[in-house]
DOFIBA-44955 format. One line per field, with one value per atom (N, C-alpha, C, O): residue number from 1; atom name; x, y, z. Coordinates in steps of 0.001 Angstrom, whole numbers, plus 500000, padded with zeros to 6 digits. Example, Ala and Ser with C-alpha at 12.3 -4.5 7.8 and 13.67 -1.06 7.14 Angstrom:
# residues 2
n	(1|1|1|1|2|2|2|2) .
atom	(N|CA|C|O|N|CA|C|O) .
px	(513190|512300|513200|514236|512850|513670|512900|513409) .
py	(494310|495500|496700|496681|497750|498940|500030|501138) .
pz	(507800|507800|507800|508465|507080|507140|507870|508039) .
# end
This chain:
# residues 99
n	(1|1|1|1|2|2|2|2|3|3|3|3|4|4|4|4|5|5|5|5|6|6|6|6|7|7|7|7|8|8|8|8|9|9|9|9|10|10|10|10|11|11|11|11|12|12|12|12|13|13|13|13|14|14|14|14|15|15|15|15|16|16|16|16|17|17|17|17|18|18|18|18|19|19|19|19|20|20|20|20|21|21|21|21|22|22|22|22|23|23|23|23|24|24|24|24|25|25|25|25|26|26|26|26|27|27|27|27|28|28|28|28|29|29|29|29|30|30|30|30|31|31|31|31|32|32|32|32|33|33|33|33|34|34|34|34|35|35|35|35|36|36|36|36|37|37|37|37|38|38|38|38|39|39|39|39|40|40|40|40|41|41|41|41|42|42|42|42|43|43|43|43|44|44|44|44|45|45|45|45|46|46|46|46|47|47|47|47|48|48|48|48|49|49|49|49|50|50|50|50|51|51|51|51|52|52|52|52|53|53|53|53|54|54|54|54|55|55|55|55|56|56|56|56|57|57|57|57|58|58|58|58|59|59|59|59|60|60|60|60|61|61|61|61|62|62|62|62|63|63|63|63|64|64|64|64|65|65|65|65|66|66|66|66|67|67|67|67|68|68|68|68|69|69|69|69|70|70|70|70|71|71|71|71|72|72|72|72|73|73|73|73|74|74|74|74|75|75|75|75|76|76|76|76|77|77|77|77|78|78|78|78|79|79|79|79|80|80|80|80|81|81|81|81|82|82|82|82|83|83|83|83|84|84|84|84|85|85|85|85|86|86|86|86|87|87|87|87|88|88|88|88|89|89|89|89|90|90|90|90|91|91|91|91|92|92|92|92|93|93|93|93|94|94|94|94|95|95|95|95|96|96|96|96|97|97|97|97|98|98|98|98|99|99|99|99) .
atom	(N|CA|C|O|N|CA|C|O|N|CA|C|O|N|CA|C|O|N|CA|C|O|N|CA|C|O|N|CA|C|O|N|CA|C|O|N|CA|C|O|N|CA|C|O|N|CA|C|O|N|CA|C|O|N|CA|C|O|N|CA|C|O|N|CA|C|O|N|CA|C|O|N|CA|C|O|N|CA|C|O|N|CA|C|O|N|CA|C|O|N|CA|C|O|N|CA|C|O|N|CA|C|O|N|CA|C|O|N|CA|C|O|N|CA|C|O|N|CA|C|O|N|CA|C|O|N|CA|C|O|N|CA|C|O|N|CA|C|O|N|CA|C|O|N|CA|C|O|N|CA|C|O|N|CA|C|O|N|CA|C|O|N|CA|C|O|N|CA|C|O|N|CA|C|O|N|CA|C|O|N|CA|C|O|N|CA|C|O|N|CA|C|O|N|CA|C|O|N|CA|C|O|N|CA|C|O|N|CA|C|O|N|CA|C|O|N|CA|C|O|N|CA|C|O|N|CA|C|O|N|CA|C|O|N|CA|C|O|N|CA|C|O|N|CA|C|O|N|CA|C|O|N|CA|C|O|N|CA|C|O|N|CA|C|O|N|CA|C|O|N|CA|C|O|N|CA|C|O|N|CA|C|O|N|CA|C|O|N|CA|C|O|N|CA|C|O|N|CA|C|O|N|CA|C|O|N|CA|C|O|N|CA|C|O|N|CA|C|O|N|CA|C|O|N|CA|C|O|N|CA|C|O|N|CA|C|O|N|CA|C|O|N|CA|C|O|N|CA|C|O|N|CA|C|O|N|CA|C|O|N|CA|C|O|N|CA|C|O|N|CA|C|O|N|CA|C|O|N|CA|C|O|N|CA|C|O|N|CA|C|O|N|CA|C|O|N|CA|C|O|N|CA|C|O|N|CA|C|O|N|CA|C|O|N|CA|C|O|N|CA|C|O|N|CA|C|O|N|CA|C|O|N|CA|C|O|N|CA|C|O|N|CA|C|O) .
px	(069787|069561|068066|067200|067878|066591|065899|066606|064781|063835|063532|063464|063355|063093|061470|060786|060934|059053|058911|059587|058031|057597|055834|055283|055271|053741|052832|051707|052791|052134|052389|051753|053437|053312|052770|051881|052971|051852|050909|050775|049935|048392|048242|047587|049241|049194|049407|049074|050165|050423|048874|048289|048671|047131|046370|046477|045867|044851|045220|044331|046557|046407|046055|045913|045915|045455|044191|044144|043066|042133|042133|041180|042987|043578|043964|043551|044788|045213|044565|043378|045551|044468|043337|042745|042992|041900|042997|044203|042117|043286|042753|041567|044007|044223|044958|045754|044609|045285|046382|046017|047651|048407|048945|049388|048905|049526|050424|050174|051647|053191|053526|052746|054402|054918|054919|054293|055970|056317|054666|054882|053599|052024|052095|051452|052793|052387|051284|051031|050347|049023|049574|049585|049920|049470|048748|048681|047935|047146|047826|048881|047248|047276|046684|045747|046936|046322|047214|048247|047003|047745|048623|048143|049794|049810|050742|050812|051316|052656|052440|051718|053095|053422|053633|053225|054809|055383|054877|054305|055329|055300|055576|055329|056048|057141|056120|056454|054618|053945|055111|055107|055676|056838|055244|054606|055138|054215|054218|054397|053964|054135|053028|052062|052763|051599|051780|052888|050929|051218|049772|048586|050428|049389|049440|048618|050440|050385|050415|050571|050184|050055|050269|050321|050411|050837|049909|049928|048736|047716|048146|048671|048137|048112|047345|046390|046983|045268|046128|046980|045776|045340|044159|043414|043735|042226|041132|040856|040392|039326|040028|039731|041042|041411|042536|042963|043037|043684|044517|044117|045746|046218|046626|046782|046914|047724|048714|048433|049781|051089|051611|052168|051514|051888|053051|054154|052670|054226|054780|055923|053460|054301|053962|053196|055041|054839|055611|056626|055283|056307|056207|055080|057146|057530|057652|058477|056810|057043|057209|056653|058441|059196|057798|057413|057170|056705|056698|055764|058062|058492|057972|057939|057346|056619|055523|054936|054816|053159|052567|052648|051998|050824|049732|049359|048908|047588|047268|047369|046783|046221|045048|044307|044400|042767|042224|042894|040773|039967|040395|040613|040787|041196|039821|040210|038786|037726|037685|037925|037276|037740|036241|036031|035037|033823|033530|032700|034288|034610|034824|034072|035820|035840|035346|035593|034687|033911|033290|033151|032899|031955|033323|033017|034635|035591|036400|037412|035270|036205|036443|037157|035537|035728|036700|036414|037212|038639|040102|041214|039655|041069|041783|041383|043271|044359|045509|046090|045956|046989|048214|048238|049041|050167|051519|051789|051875|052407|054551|055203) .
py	(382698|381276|381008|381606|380170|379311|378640|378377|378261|377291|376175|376571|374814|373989|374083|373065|375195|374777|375958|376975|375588|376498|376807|375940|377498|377924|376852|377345|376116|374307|373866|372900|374522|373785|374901|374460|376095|376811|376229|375857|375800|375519|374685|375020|373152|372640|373000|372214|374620|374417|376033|376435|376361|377879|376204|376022|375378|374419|373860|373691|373648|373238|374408|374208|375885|376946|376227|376088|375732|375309|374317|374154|373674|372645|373179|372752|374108|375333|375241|375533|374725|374328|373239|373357|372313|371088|369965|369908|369174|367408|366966|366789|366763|366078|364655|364197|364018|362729|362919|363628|362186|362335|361020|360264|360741|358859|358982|359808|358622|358538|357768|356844|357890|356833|355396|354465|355411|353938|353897|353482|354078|353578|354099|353675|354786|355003|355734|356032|356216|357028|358055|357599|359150|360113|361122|361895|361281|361980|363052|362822|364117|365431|367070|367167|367746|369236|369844|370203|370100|370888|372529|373626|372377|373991|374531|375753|374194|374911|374437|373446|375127|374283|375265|376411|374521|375533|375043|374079|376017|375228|374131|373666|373663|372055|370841|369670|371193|370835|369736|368505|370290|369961|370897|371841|369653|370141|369588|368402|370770|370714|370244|370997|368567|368413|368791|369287|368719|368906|368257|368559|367267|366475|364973|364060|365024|363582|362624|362463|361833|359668|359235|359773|358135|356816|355945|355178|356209|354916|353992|354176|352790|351149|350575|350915|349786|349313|347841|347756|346990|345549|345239|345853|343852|344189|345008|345409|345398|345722|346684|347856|345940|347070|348166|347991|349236|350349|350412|349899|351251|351694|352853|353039|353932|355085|355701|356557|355523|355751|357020|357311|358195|359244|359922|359424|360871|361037|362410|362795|363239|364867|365761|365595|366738|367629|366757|366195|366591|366034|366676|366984|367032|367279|366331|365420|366635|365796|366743|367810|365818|366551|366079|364929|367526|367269|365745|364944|365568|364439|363429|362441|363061|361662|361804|360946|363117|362779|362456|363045|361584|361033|361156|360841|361616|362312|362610|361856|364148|364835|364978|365219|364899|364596|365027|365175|365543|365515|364672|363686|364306|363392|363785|364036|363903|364353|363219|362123|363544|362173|362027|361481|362396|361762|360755|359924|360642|359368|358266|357299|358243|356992|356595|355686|357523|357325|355654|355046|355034|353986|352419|351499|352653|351890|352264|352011|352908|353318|352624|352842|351375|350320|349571|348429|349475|349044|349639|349111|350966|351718|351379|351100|351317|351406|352268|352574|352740|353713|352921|351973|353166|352386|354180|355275|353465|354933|354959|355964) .
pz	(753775|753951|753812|754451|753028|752551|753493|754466|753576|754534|753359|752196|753659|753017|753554|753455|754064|753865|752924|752773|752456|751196|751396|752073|751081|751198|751123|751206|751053|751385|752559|752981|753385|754595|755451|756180|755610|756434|756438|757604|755742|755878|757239|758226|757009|757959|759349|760236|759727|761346|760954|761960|760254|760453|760951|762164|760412|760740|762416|763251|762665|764225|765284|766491|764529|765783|766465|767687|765531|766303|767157|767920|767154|767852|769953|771031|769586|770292|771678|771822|772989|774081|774329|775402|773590|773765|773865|773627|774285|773946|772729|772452|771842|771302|771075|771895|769893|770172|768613|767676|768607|767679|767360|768225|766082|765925|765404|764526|765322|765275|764163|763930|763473|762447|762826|762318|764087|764564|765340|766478|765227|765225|767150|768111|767082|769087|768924|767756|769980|769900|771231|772374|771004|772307|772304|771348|773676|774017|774885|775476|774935|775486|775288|774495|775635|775369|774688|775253|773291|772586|773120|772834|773825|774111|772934|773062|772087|771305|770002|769898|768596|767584|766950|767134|765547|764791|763031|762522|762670|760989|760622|759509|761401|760619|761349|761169|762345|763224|763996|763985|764377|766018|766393|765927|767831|768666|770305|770583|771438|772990|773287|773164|773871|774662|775866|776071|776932|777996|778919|778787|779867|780662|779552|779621|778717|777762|778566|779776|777401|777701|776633|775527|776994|775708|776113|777076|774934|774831|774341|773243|774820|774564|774200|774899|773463|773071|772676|771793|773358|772947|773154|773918|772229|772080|772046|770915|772974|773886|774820|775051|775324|776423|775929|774787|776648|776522|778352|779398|778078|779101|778781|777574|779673|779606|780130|780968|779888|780431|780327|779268|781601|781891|780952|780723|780579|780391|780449|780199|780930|781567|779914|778964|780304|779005|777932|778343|776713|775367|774449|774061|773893|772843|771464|771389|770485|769403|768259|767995|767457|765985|764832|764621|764140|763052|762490|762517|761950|760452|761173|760440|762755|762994|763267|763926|762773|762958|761884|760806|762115|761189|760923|759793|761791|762087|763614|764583|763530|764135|764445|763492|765816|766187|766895|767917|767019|768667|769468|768763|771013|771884|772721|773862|772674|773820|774391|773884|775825|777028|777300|778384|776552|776542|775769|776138|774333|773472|774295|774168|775210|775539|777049|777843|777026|778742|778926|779987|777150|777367|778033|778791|777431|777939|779759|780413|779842|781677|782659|783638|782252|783460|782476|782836|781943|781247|781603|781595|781925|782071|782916|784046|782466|783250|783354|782313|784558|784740|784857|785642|784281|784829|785418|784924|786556|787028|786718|786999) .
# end
């Protein structure tokens, strides 16, 4: 039995090793943004955050909505990122938790 990934898609999950342990941020097809610490991922980049959120951004402001360890399937990531939580240190008196 065959795999429908072929040697073009390795590249993409060798490039998330560096990823491997930091937070990252990941943007979704349907445009959601989550944040978390990269712990898992396979070839197909299906990837385990862990300590995630769901950033909200209207306007100016942002919220972040908990959401534990998640699991996300490859076929809805859209891009993959640094999430460093010194980037947005300058919006902190903006933040909101919603629990």
């Amino acid at each position: 039995m065959s795999s429908w990934a072929g040697p073009e898609d390795i590249y993409l999950s060798t490039s998330l090793a560096s990823y491997l342990d930091r937070k990252i941020l990941v943007l979704l097809r349907d445009g959601r943004k989550l944040m978390g610490t990269l712990r898992s991922f396979d070839q197909f980049a299906n990837a385990v955050l862990e300590g995630a959120c769901e950033r909200v951004i209207v306007g100016e402001q942002y919220c972040d909505i908990p959401l534990g360890l998640y699991v996300i399937r490859g076929e809805n990531v859209v891009l993959i990122g640094h999430g460093e939580r010194g980037a947005s240190s300058k919006y902190d008196s903006r933040l909101r938790d919603r629990d």
